[in-house]
Each structure stands twice: as C-alpha cells, then as structure tokens.
C-alpha positions as semicolon CSV with decimal commas, in nm:
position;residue;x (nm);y (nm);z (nm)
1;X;0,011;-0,073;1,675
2;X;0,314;-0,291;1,672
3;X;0,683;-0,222;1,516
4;X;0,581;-0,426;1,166
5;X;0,227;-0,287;1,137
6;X;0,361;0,043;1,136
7;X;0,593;-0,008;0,861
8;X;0,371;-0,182;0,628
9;X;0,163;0,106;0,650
10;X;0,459;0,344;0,612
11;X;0,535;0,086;0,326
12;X;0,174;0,113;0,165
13;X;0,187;0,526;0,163
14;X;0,522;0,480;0,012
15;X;0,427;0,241;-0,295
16;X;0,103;0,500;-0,340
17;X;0,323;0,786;-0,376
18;X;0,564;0,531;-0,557
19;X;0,249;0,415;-0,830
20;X;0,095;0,796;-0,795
21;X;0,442;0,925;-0,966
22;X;0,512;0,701;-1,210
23;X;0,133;0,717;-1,339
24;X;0,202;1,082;-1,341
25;X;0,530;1,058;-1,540
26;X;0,477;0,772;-1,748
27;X;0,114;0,668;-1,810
28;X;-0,128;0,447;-1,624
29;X;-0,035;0,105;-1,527
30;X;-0,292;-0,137;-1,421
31;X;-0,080;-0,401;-1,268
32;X;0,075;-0,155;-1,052
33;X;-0,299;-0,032;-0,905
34;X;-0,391;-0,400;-0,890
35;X;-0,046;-0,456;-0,668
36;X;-0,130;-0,115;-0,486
37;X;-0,449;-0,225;-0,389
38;X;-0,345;-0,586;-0,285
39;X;-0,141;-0,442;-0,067
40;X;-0,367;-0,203;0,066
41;X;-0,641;-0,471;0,164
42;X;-0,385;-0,700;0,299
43;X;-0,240;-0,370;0,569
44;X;-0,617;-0,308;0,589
45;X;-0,645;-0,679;0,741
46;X;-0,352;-0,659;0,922
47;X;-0,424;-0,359;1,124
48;X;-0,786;-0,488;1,176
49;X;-0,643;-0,848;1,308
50;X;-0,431;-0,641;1,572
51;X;-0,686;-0,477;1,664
52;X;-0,871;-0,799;1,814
C-alpha cells in the first residue's frame, strides 16, 4: 500500500470514531453516516484499484 492509501484509511477509522462519538454524545445524524459511508466505499475502491 502506498503513502496516501494508508492515510485515507487512517483517515476513514478516524471519521468512524469521529461519527461513532458524536452519535454517542449527541444523537444520530444521518448525513454524517451517509458521508461515513461515502468515504468508506470510495477507500474501499481505492485500495482495490492499487491492488491491480
């Protein structure tokens, strides 16, 4: 794995521990999730494209 595709993974635990706390604290948000999982499937297709 390269340099960036590290760190948008790093970057992708980070916002689910991010959305994970404020959910906790303050109450569901669905945009957040929807962003959360955005990002997710877009790392996702990143690491599979490097891996070709």
């Amino acid at each position: 794995m390269s340099g960036s595709t590290k760190a948008m993974g790093v970057l992708t635990v980070g916002a689910l521990v991010v959305v994970t706390a404020y959910t906790a604290a303050l109450g569901s948000n669905g945009w957040l999730w929807f962003a959360w999982v955005v990002l997710g499937a877009v790392t996702i297709g990143v690491v599979a494209s490097k891996g070709t």
